[in-house]
C-alpha positions in Angstrom: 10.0 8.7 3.8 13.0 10.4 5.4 10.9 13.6 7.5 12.1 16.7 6.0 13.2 18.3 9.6 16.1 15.1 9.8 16.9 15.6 6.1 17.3 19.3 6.9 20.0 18.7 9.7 21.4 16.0 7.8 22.6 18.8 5.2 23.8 20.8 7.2 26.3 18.6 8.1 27.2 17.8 4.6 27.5 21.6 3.6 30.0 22.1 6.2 31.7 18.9 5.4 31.8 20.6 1.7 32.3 23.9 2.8 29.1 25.1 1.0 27.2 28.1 1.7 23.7 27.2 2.1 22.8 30.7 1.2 23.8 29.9 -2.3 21.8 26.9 -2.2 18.2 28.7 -1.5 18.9 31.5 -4.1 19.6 28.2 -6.7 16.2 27.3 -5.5 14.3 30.5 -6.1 15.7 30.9 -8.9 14.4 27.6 -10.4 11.5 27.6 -9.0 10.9 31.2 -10.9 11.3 29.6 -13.5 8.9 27.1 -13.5 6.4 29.3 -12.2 7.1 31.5 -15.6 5.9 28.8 -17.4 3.4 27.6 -15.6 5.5 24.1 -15.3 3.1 21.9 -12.6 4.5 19.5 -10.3 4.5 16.0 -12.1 3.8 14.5 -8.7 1.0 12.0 -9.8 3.0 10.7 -12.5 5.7 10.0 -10.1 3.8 8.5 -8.0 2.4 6.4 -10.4 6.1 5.1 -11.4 7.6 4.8 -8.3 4.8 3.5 -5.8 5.4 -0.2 -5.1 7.4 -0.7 -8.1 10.7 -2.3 -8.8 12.9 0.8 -9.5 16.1 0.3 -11.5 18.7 3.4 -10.1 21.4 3.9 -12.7 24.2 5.3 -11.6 27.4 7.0 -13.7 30.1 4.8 -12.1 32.9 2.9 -13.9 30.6 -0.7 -13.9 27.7 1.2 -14.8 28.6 0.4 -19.6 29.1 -3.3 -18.2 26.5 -3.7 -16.5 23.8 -2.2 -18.7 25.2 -4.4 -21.3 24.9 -7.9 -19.4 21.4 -6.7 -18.1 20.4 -6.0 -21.9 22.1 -9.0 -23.1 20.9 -11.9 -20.1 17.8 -10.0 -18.4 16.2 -7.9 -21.5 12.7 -8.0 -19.7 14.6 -6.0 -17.0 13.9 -2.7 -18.9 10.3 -3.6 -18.8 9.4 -4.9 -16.0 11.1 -2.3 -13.8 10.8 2.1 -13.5 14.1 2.8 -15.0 15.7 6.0 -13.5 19.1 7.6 -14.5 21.1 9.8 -12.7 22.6 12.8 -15.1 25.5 11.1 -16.9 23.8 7.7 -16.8 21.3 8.6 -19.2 24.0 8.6 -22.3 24.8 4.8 -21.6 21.0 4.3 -21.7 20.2 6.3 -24.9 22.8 5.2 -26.8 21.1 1.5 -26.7 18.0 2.7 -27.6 16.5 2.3 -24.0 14.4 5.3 -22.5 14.8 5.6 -18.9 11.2 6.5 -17.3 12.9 9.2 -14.9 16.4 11.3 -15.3 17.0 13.1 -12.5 20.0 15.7 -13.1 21.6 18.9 -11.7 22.9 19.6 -15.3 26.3 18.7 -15.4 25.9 15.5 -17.6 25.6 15.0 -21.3 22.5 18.0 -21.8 22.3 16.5 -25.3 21.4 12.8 -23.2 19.1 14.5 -21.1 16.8 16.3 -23.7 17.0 12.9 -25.8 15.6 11.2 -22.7 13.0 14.5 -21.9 11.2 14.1 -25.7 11.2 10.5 -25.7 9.1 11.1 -22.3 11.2 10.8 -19.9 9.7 13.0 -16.5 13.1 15.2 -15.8 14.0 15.8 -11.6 16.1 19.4 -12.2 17.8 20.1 -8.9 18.9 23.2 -8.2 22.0 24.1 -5.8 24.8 26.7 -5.5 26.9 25.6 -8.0 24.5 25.3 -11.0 22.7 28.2 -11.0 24.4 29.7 -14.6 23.7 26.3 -16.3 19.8 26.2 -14.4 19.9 30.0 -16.1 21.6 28.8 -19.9 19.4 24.9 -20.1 16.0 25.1 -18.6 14.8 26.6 -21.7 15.7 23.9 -23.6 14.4 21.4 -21.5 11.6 23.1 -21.3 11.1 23.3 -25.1 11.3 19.7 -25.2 8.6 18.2 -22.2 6.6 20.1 -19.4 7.4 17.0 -17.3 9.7 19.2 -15.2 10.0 18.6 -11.6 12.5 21.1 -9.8 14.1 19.5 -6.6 16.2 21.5 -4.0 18.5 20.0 -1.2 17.3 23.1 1.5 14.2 23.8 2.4 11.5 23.5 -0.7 9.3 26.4 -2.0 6.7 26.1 -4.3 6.8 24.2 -7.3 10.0 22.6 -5.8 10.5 19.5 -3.6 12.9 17.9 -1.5 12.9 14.0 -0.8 16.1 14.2 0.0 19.5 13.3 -1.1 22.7 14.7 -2.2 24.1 13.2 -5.6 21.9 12.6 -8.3 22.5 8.6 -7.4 21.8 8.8 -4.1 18.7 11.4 -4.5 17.5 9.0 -6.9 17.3 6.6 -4.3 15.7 8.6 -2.0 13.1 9.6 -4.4 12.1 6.1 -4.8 12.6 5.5 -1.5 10.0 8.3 -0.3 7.4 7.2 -2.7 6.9 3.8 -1.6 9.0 1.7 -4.7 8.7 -2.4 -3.5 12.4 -2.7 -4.4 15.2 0.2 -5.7 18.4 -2.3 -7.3 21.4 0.3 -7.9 23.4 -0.1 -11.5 26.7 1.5 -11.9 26.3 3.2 -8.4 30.2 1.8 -7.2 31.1 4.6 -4.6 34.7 3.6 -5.0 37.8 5.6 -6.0 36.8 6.2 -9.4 34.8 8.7 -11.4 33.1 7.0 -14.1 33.8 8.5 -17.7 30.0 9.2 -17.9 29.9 11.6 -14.9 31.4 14.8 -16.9 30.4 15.4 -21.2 34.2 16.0 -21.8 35.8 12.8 -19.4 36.6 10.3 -22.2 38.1 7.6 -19.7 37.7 6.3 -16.5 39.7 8.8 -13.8 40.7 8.4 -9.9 38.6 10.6 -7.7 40.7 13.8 -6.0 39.3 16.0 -3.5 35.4 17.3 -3.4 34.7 14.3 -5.9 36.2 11.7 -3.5 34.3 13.4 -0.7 30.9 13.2 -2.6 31.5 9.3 -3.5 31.5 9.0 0.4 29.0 10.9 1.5 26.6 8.9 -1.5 27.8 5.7 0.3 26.8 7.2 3.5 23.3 8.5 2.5 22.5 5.1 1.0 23.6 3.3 4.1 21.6 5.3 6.6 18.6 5.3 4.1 18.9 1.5 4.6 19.2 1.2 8.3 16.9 3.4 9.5 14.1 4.0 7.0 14.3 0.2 5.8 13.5 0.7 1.9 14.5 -2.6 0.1 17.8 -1.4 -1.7 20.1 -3.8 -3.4 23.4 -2.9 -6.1 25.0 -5.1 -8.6 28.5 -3.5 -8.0 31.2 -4.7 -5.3 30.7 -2.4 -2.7 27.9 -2.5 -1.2 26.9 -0.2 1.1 25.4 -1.2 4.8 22.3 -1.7 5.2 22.0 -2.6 1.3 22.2 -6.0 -0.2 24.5 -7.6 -2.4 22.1 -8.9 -5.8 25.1 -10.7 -7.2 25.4 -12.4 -4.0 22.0 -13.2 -3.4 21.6 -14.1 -7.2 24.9 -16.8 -6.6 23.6 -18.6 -3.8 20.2 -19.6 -5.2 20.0 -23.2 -5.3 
């Protein structure tokens, strides 16, 4: 588990890489966490434990492999999507629904497919809601909604938590993901469709029908995901392999490993 005090500084850096006021970020977090105390919503923390703690954790990510990759699991490795806790990050969770497959965990700030995401919350999916500057009108317009469709609502917050919310760490919903399953003690976490390249996949935004190059704050999120992973890796030694090309340090390449089995 990354100690809250390192994640805490490790943010800071990021918001004034991003140019984000952290002020924002700790109203987001009172506000959810309002919220949730309105409707009495509990911390799922047992249940969370209970999926993630030395389990095989599948982290699906909204990249461009992410359609391909999925597919080729489903079609070569089906007993993939039972033997491991499947979590999706936001926009990943269409790619999954749309094949009929439930991921155990979404974990979301809201800007995905909502229609995905409450799919995923009635078929019993346990929903990570994190809240930060930039969401708090869409925390405001969908938490109902979720709400209406599953109590298994855990709010997350990237500053420092306040009751019901948590912080495990993490900045994307890939790379909190990660972190998540990181801090609860999974045996393995394998990242799907988590490419930190030069590309946004079409499943990161509801109205991106294509595949488009990453420009500006986008590009400098793809990096800093790379860069969380990596220094998840080397200094907190989870066990964190990907399936997609670029793997980042500290992580291992599955394809590789899987091509030089004898």
């Amino acid at each position: 588990m990354v100690p809250l005090n390192l994640w805490l500084d490790r943010y800071l850096e990021i918001a004034r890489v991003m140019n984000y006021d952290v002020a924002r970020d700790r109203a987001a977090a009172e506000n959810l966490a309002e919220i949730l105390k309105a409707r009495s919503i509990e911390p799922p923390l047992d249940d969370l434990k209970r999926l993630l703690f030395r389990r095989a954790v599948m982290v699906f990510g909204a990249g461009p492999t992410l359609d391909r990759h999925v597919e080729r699991l489903r079609r070569t490795f089906p007993e993939t999507f039972r033997r491991f806790t499947l979590t999706s990050a936001d926009g990943a969770t269409g790619a999954l629904i749309e094949r009929g497959i439930t991921p155990h965990i979404v974990v979301t700030d809201l800007d995905g497919d909502l229609d995905s995401i409450l799919s995923a919350a009635r078929g019993g999916s346990l929903v990570v809601v994190h809240a930060h500057g930039d969401n708090v009108e869409k925390i405001a317009s969908y938490m109902g909604r979720i709400l209406s469709a599953t109590r298994r609502v855990l709010g997350t917050t990237q500053v420092e938590p306040m009751p019901p919310l948590q912080n495990f760490g993490g900045f994307t919903d890939g790379d909190r993901a990660v972190f998540m399953a990181s801090s609860h003690g999974a045996s393995q976490i394998i990242m799907v469709g988590m490419d930190f390249g030069e590309v946004v996949g079409r499943r990161s935004k509801p109205w991106l029908r294509r595949d488009v190059a990453a420009k500006g704050d986008k590009l400098k999120k793809l990096k800093i995901a790379h860069d969380l992973v990596s220094w998840l890796a080397v200094n907190f030694n989870p066990r964190i392999y990907t399936v997609s090309s670029r793997a980042p340090p500290g992580t291992e390449d599955l394809e590789e490993i899987v091509r030089c089995q004898p």
